[in-house]
C-alpha positions as CSV (number, residue, x, y, z in Angstrom):
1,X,0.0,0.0,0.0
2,X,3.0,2.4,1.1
3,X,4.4,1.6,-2.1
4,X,1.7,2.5,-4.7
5,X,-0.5,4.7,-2.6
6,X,1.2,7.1,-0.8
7,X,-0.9,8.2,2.2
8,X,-0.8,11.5,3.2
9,X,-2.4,9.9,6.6
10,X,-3.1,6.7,8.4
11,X,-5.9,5.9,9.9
12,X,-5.2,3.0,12.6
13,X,-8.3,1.0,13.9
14,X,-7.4,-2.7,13.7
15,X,-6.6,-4.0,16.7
16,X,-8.0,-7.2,18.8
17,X,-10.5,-5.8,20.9
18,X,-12.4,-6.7,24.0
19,X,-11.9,-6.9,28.0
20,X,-12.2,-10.3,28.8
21,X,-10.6,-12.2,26.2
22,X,-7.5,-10.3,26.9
23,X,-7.2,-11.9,30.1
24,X,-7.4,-15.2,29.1
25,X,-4.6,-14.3,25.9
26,X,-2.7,-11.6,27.1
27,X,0.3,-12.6,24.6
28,X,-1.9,-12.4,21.9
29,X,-2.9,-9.0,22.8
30,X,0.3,-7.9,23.3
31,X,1.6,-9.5,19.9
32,X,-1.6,-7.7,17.5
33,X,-2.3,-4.5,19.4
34,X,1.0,-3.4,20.3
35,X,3.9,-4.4,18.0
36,X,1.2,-4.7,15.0
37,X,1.2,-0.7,16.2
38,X,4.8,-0.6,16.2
39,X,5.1,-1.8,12.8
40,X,2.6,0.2,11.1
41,X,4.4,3.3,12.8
42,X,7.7,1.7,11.3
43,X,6.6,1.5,8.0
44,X,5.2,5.2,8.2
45,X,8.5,6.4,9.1
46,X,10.4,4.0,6.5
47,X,8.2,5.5,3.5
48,X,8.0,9.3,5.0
49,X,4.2,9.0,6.0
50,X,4.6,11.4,9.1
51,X,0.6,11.7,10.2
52,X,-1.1,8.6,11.9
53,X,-4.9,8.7,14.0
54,X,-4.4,5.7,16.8
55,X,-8.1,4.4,17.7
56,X,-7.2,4.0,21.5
57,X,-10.2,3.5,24.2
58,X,-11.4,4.6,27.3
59,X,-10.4,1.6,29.4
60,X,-7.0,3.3,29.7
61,X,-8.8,5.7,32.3
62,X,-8.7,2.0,34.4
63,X,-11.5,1.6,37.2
64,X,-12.8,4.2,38.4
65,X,-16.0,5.9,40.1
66,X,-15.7,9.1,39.6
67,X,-16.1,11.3,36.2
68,X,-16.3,12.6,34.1
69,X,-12.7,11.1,32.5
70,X,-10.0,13.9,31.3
71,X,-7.2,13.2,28.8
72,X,-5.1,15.0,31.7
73,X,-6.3,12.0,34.5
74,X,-3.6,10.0,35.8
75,X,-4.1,6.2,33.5
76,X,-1.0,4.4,35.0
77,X,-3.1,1.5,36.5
78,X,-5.2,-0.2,33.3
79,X,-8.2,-2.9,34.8
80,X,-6.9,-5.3,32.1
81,X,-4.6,-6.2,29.0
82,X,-6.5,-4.8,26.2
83,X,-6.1,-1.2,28.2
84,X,-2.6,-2.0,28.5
85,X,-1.8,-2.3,25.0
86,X,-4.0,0.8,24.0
87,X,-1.9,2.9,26.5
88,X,1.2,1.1,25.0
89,X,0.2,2.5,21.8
90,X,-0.5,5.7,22.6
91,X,3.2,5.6,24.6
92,X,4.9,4.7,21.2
93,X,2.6,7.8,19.1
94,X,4.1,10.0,22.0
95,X,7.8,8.3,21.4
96,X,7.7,8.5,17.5
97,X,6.4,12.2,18.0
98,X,9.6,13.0,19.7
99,X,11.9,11.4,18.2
100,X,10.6,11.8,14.7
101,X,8.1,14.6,14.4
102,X,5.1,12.6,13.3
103,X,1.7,13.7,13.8
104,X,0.1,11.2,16.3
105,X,-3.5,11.8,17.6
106,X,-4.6,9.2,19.7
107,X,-8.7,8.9,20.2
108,X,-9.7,7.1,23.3
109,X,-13.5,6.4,22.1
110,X,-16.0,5.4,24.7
111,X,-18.1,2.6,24.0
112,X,-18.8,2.9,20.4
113,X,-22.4,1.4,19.2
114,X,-24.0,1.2,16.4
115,X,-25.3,-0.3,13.1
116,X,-22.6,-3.2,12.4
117,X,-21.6,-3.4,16.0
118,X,-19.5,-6.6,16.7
119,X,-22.1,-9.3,18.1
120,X,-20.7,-9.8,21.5
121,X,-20.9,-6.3,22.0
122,X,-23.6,-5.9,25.1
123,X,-26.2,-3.9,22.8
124,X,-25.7,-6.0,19.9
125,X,-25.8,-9.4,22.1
126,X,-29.0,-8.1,24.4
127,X,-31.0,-6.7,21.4
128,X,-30.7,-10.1,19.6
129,X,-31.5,-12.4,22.6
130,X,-34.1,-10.0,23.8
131,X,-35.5,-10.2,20.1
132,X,-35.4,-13.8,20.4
133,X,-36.7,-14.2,23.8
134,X,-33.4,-16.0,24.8
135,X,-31.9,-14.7,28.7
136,X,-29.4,-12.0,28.9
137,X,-26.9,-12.4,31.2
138,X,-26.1,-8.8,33.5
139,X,-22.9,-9.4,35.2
140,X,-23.3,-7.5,38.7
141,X,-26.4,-5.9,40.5
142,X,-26.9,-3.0,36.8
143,X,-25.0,-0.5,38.8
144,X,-22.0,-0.4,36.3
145,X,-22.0,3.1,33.9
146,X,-21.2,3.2,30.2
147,X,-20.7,6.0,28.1
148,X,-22.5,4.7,24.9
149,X,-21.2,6.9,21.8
150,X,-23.2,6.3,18.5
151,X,-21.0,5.5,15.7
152,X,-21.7,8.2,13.3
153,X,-20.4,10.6,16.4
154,X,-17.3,8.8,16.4
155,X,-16.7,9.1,12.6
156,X,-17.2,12.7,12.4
157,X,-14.8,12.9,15.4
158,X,-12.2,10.9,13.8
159,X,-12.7,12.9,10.3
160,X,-12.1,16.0,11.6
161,X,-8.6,14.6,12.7
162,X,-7.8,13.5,9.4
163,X,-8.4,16.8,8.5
164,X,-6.5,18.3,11.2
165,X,-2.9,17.3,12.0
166,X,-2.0,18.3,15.8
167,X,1.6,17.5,16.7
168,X,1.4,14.9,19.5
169,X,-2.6,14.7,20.8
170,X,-4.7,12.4,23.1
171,X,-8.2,13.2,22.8
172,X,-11.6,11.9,24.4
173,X,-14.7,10.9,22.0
174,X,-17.6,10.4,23.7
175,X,-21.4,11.1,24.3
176,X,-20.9,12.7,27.9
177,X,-24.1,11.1,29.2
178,X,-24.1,7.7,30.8
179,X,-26.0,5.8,31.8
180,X,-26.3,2.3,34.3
181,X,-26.3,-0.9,32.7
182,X,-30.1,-1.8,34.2
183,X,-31.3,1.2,32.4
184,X,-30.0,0.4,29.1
185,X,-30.9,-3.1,29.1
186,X,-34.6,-1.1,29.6
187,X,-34.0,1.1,26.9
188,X,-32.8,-1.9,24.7
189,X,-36.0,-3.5,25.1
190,X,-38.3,-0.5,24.6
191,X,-36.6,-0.4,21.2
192,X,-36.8,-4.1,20.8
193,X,-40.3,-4.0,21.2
194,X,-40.0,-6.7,23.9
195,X,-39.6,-7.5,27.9
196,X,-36.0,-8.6,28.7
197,X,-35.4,-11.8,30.8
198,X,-32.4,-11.2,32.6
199,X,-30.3,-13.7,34.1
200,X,-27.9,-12.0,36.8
201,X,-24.4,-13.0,37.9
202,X,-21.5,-11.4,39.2
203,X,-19.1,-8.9,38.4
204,X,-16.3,-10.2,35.6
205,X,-12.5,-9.4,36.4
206,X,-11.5,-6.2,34.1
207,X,-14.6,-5.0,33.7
208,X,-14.4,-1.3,35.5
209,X,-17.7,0.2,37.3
210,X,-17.6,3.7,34.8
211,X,-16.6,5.4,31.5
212,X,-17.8,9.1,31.3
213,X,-16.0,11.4,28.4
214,X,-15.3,15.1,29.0
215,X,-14.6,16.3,25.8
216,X,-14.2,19.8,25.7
217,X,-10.9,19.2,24.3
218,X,-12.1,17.6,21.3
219,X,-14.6,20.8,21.0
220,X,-11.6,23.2,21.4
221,X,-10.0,21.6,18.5
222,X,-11.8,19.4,16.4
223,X,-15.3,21.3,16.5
224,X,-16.4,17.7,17.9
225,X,-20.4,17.7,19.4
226,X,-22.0,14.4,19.7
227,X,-25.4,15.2,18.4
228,X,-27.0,11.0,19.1
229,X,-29.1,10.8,21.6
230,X,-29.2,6.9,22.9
231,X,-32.5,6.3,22.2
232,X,-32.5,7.1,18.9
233,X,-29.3,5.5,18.3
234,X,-30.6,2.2,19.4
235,X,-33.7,2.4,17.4
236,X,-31.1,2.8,14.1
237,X,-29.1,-0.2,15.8
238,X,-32.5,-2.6,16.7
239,X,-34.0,-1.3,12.5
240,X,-30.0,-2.5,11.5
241,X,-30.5,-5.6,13.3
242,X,-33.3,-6.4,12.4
243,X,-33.0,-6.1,8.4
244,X,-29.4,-7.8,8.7
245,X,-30.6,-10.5,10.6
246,X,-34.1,-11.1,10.3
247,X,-36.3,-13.8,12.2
């Protein structure tokens, strides 16, 4: 690609996501999120592509009960291995920005939802068991907070970055309104158009009891303003789901 294309920027979004799997394949983590990083970064600087946009994530901010989360907040303690290697990444932007002068902007999005949301995603999975009128499972007593960001916010966020090369930058992208994990599982099924049978265990190691953006920052210099509300975001996800996949 380096070789016929020449991109003015990269956009880096692959990665192996998701909490709990990296506990149980940390190495595997480690091996795809962070030297896969390292390379890309390598081959920018081997063929003189100097602006990359690193899709990192909010579970850097680690657990935590108090928000909303700032890109100043101390993130030294990550809840599991997949925050790890998204602060590793964002370590390396900050490295290559110093040593070489690339243009790194790192976005940590907060839970991003959507139309073609990966399936074990909790929106995705509880629509679709809710639909079917299979049991969802609710690890903990609901008390757990999200910051649920519709996709087509994210996009805009990460467009305007493209657009807009910042030196070295870590930047939040987020909806800056949460909500508990009860009341989403409500507002899933309101949208779903059915009652939602809910089978409840406890809490899974890594998962962290909040994500709340502050995102004034990305205001300041992307022009960024989530514009989704949730419930109309989940009626475009449930209307997705349900031509994609119908019963």
């Amino acid at each position: 690609m380096f070789t016929n294309d020449k991109p003015d920027v990269v956009v880096h979004l692959a990665a192996r996501a998701g909490v709990r799997p990296s506990l149980l394949e940390p190495a595997s983590y480690s091996d795809i999120n962070i030297t896969g990083t390292l390379e890309i970064m390598e081959t920018m600087r081997e063929f003189g592509c100097d602006r990359l946009v690193f899709a990192s994530s909010s579970s850097v901010y680690g657990s935590r009960t108090q928000g909303p989360f700032r890109e100043t907040d101390n993130v030294d303690i990550p809840a599991s291995p997949y925050a790890a290697t998204k602060r590793a990444g964002e370590i390396f932007c900050a490295n290559y920005h110093y040593l070489y002068q690339m243009h790194c902007t790192c976005l940590r999005f907060f839970t991003v939802y959507g139309p073609r949301q990966r399936p074990e995603m909790a929106i995705h999975l509880f629509a679709d068991k809710i639909r079917r009128g299979e049991a969802i499972t609710m690890f903990g007593d609901g008390s757990s907070i999200r910051d649920y960001t519709f996709v087509e916010d994210i996009v805009k966020g990460v467009i305007a970055v493209v657009d807009t090369p910042l030196g070295f930058e870590i930047i939040n992208l987020g909806n800056c309104s949460p909500i508990r994990l009860d009341k989403l599982i409500e507002k899933i099924a309101t949208a779903v158009g059915q009652e939602a049978i809910i089978e409840r265990l406890p809490n899974q190691p890594g998962d962290v009891p909040m994500t709340f953006a502050e995102v004034s920052k990305a205001k300041s210099l992307l022009g960024y303003a989530p514009d989704t509300p949730l419930d109309i975001g989940l009626k475009a996800f449930v209307d997705w789901l349900s031509e994609y996949d119908p019963l």
